[in-house]
One Martini backbone bead per residue (centre of mass of N, CA, C, O) as a GRO file, in nm:
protein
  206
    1UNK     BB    1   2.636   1.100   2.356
    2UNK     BB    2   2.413   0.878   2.276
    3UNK     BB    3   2.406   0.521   2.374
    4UNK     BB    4   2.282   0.254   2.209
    5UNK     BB    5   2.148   0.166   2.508
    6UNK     BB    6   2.004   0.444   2.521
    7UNK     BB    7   1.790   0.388   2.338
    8UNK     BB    8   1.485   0.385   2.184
    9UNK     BB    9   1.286   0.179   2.182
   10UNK     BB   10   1.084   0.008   1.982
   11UNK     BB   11   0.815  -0.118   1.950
   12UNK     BB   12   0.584  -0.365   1.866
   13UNK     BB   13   0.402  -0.374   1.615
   14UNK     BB   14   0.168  -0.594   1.777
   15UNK     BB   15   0.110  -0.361   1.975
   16UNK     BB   16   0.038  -0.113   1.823
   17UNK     BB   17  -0.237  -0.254   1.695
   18UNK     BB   18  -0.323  -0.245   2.002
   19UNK     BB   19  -0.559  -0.103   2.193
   20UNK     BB   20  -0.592   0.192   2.388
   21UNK     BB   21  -0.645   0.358   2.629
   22UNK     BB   22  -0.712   0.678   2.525
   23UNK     BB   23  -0.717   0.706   2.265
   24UNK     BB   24  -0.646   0.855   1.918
   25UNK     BB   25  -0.577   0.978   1.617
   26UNK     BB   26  -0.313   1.097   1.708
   27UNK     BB   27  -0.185   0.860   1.837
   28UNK     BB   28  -0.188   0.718   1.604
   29UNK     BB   29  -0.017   0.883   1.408
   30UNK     BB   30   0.217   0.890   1.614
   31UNK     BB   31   0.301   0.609   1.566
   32UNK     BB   32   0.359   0.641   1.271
   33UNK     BB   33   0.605   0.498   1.052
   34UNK     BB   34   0.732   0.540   0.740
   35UNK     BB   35   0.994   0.415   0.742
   36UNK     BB   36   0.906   0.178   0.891
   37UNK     BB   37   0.619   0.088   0.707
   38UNK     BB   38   0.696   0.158   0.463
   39UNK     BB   39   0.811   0.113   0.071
   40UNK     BB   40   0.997   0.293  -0.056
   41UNK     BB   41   1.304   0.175  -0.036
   42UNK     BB   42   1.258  -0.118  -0.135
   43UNK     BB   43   1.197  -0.020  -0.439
   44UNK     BB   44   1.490   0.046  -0.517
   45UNK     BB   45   1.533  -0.296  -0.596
   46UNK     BB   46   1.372  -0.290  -0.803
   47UNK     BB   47   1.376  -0.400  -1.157
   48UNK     BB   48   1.182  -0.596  -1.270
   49UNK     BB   49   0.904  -0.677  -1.304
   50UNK     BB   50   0.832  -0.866  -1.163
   51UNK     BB   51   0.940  -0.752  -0.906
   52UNK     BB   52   0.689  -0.527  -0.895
   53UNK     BB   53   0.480  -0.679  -0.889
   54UNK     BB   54   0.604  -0.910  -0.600
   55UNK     BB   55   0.813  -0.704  -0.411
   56UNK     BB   56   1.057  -0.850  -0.490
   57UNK     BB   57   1.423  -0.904  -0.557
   58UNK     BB   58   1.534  -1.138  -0.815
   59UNK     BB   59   1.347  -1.160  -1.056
   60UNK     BB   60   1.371  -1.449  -1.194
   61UNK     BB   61   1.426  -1.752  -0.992
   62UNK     BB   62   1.628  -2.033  -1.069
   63UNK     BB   63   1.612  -2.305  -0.996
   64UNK     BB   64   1.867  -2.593  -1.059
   65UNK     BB   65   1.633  -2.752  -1.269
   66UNK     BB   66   1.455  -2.502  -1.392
   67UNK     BB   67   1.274  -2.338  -1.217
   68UNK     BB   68   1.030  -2.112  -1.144
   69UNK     BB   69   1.098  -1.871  -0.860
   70UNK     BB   70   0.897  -1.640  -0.684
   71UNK     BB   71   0.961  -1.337  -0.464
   72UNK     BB   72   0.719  -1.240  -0.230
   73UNK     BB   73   0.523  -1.057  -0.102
   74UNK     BB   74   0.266  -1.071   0.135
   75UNK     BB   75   0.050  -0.960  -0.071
   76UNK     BB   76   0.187  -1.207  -0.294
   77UNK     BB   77   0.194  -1.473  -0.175
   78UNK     BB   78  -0.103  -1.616  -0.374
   79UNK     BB   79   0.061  -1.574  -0.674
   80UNK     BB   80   0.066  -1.731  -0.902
   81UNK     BB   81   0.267  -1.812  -1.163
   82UNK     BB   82   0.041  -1.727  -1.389
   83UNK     BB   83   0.004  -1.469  -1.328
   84UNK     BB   84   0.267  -1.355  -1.349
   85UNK     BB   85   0.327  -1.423  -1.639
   86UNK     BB   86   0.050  -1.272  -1.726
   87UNK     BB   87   0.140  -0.974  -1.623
   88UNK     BB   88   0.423  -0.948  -1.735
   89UNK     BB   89   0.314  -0.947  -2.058
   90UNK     BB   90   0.134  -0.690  -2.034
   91UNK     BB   91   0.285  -0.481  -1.881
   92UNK     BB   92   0.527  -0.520  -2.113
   93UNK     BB   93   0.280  -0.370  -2.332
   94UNK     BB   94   0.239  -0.112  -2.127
   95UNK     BB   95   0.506   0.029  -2.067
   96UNK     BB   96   0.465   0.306  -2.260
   97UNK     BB   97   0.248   0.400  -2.134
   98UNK     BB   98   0.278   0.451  -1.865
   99UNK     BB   99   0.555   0.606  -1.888
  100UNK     BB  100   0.306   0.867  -1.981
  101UNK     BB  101   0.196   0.953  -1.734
  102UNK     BB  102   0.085   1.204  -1.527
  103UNK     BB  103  -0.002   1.046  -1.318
  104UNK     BB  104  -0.161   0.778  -1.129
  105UNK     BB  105  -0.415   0.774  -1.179
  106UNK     BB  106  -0.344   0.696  -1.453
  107UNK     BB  107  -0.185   0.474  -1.432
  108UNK     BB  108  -0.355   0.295  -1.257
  109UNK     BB  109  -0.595   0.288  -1.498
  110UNK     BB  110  -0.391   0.121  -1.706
  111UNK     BB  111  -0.374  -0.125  -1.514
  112UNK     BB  112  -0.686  -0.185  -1.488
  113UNK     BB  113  -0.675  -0.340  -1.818
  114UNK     BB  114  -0.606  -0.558  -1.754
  115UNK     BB  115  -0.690  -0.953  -1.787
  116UNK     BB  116  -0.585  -1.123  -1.535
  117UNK     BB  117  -0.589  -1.387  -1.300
  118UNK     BB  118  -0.547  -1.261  -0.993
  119UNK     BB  119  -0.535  -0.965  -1.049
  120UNK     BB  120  -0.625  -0.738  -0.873
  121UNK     BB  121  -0.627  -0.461  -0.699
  122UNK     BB  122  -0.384  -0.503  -0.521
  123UNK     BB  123  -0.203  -0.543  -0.718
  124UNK     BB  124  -0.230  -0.306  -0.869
  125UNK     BB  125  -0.163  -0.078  -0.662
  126UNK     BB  126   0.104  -0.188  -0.592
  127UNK     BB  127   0.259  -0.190  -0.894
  128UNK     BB  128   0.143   0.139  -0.901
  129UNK     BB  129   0.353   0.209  -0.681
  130UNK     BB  130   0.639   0.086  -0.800
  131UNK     BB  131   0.634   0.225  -1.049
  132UNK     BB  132   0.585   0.521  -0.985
  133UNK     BB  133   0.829   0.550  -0.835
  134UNK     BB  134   1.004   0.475  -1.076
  135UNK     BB  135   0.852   0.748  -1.238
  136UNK     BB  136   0.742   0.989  -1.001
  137UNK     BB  137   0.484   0.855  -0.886
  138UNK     BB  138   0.223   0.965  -0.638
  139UNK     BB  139  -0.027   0.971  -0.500
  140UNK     BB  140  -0.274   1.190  -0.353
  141UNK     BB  141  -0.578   1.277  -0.390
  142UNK     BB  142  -0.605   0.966  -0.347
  143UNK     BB  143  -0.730   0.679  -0.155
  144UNK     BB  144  -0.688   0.318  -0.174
  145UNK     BB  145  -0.924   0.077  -0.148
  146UNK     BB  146  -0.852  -0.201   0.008
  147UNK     BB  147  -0.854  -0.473   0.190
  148UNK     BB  148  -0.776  -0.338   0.511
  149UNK     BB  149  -0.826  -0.052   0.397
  150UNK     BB  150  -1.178  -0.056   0.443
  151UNK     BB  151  -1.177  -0.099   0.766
  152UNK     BB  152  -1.056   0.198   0.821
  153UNK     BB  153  -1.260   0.361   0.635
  154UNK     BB  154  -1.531   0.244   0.778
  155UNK     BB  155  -1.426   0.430   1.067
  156UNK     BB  156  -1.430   0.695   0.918
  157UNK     BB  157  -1.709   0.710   0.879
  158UNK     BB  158  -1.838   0.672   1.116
  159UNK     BB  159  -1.626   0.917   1.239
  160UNK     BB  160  -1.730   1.079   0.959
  161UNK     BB  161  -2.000   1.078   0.817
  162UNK     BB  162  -1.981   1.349   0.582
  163UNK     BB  163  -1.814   1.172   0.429
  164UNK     BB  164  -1.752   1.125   0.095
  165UNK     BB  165  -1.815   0.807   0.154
  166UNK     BB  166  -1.998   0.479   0.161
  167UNK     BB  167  -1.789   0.165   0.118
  168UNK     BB  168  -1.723   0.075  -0.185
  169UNK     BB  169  -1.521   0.237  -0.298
  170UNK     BB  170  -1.201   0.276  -0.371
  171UNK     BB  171  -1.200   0.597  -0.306
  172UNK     BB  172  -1.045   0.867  -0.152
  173UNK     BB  173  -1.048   1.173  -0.047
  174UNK     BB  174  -0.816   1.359   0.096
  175UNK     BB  175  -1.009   1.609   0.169
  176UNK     BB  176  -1.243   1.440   0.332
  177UNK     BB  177  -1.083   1.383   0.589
  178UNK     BB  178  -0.907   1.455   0.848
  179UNK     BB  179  -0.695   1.669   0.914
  180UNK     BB  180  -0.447   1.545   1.018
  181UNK     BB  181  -0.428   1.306   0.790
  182UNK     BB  182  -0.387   1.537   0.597
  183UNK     BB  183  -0.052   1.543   0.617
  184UNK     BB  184  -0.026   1.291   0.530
  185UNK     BB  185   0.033   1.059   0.274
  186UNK     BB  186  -0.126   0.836   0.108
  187UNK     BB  187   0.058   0.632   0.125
  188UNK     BB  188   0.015   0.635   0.469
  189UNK     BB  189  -0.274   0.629   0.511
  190UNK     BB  190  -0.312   0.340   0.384
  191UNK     BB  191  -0.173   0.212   0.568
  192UNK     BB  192  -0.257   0.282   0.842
  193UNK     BB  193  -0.567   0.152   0.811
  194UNK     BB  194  -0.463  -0.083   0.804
  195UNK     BB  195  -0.276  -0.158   1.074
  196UNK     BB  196  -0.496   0.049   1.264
  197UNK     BB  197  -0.817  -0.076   1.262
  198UNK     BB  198  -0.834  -0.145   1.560
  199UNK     BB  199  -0.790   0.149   1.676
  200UNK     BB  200  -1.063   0.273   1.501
  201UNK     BB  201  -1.281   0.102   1.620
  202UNK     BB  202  -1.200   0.243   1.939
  203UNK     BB  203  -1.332   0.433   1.846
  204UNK     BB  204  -1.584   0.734   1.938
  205UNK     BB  205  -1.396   0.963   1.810
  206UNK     BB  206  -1.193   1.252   1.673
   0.00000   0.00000   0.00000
């Protein structure tokens, strides 16, 4: 049995991400790693509404004043108490519909008709994310692109132009993607894209 000391250390997230020299889109995929990369654990913890806004579980959280402090994931670092209070309003008004969808896309489709101040693209797929996680619905045919993720996607046009999609779509059709690359998840291609949009920028072809 292989001794703790000789396991495989894992590389350092933040070498990851820079260029290496012959890289290749199957190296990027091989680096990726859904376990440690994705956030579907991470889901499982989240129980109040609050919570799947915000990506972190224990909200609203009470300091000893009685102020409300929400505990916020990376992506939701810059989201407003106000925001995150009337998304909170919004969406458990329309949580028996969320709860009837048949797909994500669906899901997704009625998280876009809030209408709250701060709740962007991403949030709403954040959301429908870990929302749909929490009742079996999960993206597949199509990669949702926004903030860090249409850069990686603008590098995948670059090398695959013939690819049905401009650059402004917030859609990303998983059938048109590079034959790897649809092999993972919709949603850890889109996680990919993000964190590795330096290593496809350094790519010349596919």
């Amino acid at each position: 049995m292989e001794s703790n000391n000789h396991k495989k250390k894992k590389v350092p997230l933040k070498e990851l991400k820079k260029p290496r020299p012959g890289d290749t889109l199957q190296k990027i995929i091989d680096d990726y790693d859904s376990d440690r990369l994705a956030c579907w654990k991470q889901i499982d913890d989240l129980r109040s509404m609050e919570d799947l806004i915000c990506g972190k579980p224990g909200n609203p959280f009470y300091k000893e004043n009685g102020e409300i402090y929400y505990k916020r994931a990376s992506h939701q670092k810059h989201m407003i108490n106000s925001t995150i209070k009337d998304a909170t309003s919004e969406l458990q008004k329309l949580e028996p519909t969320l709860k009837k969808s048949k797909d994500f896309e669906a899901l997704y489709n009625e998280v876009k008709k809030i209408n709250v101040w701060g709740f962007g693209p991403l949030a709403t797929y954040d959301f429908s994310l870990r929302f749909g996680y929490k009742h079996g619905l999960k993206p597949e045919k199509y990669v949702y692109v926004h903030a860090g993720t249409l850069e990686g996607a603008k590098e995948l046009k670059r090398l695959k132009p013939s690819m049905n999609w401009e650059g402004v779509e917030e859609l990303l059709l998983v059938d048109e993607l590079p034959a790897p690359l649809q092999k993972l998840e919709s949603m850890d291609i889109e996680n990919l894209l993000c964190i590795f949009k330096e290593r496809l920028k350094n790519l010349k072809k596919l």
